[in-house]
Structure formats: C-alpha cells, structure tokens
Steps between C-alpha positions, in 0.01 A plus 500: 500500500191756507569850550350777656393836375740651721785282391442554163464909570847426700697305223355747227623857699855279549547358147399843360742699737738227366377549108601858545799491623601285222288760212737806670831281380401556180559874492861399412443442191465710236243588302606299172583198724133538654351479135751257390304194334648173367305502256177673346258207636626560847432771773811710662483577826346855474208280338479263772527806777232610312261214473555453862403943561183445257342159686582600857351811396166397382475225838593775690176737369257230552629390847548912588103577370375220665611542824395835510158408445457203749721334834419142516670382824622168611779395791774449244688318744272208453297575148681244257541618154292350215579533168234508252561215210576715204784697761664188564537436123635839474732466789625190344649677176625745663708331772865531429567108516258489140760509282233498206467824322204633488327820265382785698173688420492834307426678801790455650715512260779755509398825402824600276800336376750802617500575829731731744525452885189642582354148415676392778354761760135425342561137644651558848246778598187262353647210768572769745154604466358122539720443778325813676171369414524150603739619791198669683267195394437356846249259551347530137349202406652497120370198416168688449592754277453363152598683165501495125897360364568835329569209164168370526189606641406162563810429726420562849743538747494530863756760660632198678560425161639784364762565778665086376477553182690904501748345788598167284448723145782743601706209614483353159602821322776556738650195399394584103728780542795334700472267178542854248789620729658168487496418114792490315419773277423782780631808503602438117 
C-alpha cells in the first residue's frame, strides 16, 4: 500500500509519542539494573537508550540544518513517499520482524559502558525534539531532502527515509530491551 508524506509524518509523531511513553517506564529501574548486561558481548539497556540518544541525535542535526536553510513544499496529502534504494535496505535491517542481528557502526555506538538516568533523559528530549521538528513539517516534500548516512558518506538517505528507518529502529530496540528485562538472569 503506498504511503504519503503526511501519513508517514502522522505514524512517525504517533509511534514516537508511543516510543516515549514506553522509554519513561524505564525510570523504575535502577541504575545497576539499567547497566545490567548478560554478558560482556551484549549491550544493557543504558547502552541501547544510548545508541538510540546518539543516532536520533545525529538525524536530527542534519534534518534540523537543512530545513533551516531551504522549504521544499509539496501537498503532503497526496505526495507519496519514495524511498531511495540504499534506505530501503536500511529499513529492512532495522525493522523489528528481522530477527537477524546485525553490527552497528562506530558512530553510533554507545558512548560509555556505565551510565546513570540521565541517559535516559538524553533520549526522550532528542525524540521530543524530532517530534517538534517533524510536528510543524507541513507540506514538506521530504522525499527531496537527501543526506549523507552519518556510517557512510556514500549512503544517501532521503528524510522520508530517515523518519522509517528511526520509527522501526526504536521499535527494534524496544523489544531488545523487553528481551534484557525478561531474561532469566535480570536483576541478578
């Protein structure tokens, strides 16, 4: 079923409202349960909060900069989205329903292996901050903006792009850290 760019702004602003509202549940726990790991080749959830703060973060510049510096308009309503090759690819592996694990880039990798609940503000004001931006997005055509994948230069990425892959990326951590909560050695 095609999509438009104003369905896809819609679904992103819900499923992020949604995302944080599940990130704020997390202030429950404390702050060795947050950097709890299962073992030393897997992330906790602090590191996963984190991943998610440092790659919404660096979409977030690009889209921010970029929209300052140009408006390219469209009717929304009736501008189907069209995602560029390599961002379908990259929406792919990031969808929840990929079970297959996949290596992230250095870049955004988590930044430190302790972490206290700051980590968890850094995140929820980064979406909050998205949410704004996209929020007041009307009729931008963001198909046409194209960046640089901040892993790869050569990546390019429409912002049509960009708002799947953050939306379905978050998803997929949210369930990576259901999985933590629910092993059978948490809170050991």
């Amino acid at each position: 079923m095609r999509q438009t760019i104003k369905e896809l702004r819609e679904i992103f602003i819900s499923d992020s409202e949604s995302f944080i509202n599940e990130i704020n549940k997390l202030y429950s726990f404390s702050e060795n349960e947050l950097n709890w790991k299962a073992t030393s080749e897997t992330w906790s959830i602090a590191e996963c909060i984190d991943h998610l703060a440092v790659t919404n973060k660096l979409y977030f510049n690009e889209m921010e900069k970029q929209f300052a510096e140009k408006q390219i308009i469209c009717i929304d309503s009736k501008e189907y989205v069209k995602h560029k090759f390599l961002g379908k690819l990259i929406i792919k592996t990031v969808d929840p329903s990929n079970v297959k694990k996949t290596k992230t880039f250095n870049v955004f990798k988590p930044g430190k292996s302790l972490y206290d609940k700051n980590v968890i503000d850094k995140l929820i004001n980064t979406q909050k901050a998205l949410i704004n931006l996209i929020s007041v997005s009307f009729n931008i055509n963001f198909n046409k903006y194209v960046m640089s994948s901040p892993a790869s230069k050569l990546i390019k990425e429409n912002f049509s792009d960009v708002l799947e892959i953050v939306r379905l990326h978050n998803k997929r951590h949210l369930l990576q850290i259901d999985g933590i909560i629910k092993g059978k050695d948490f809170h050991a």
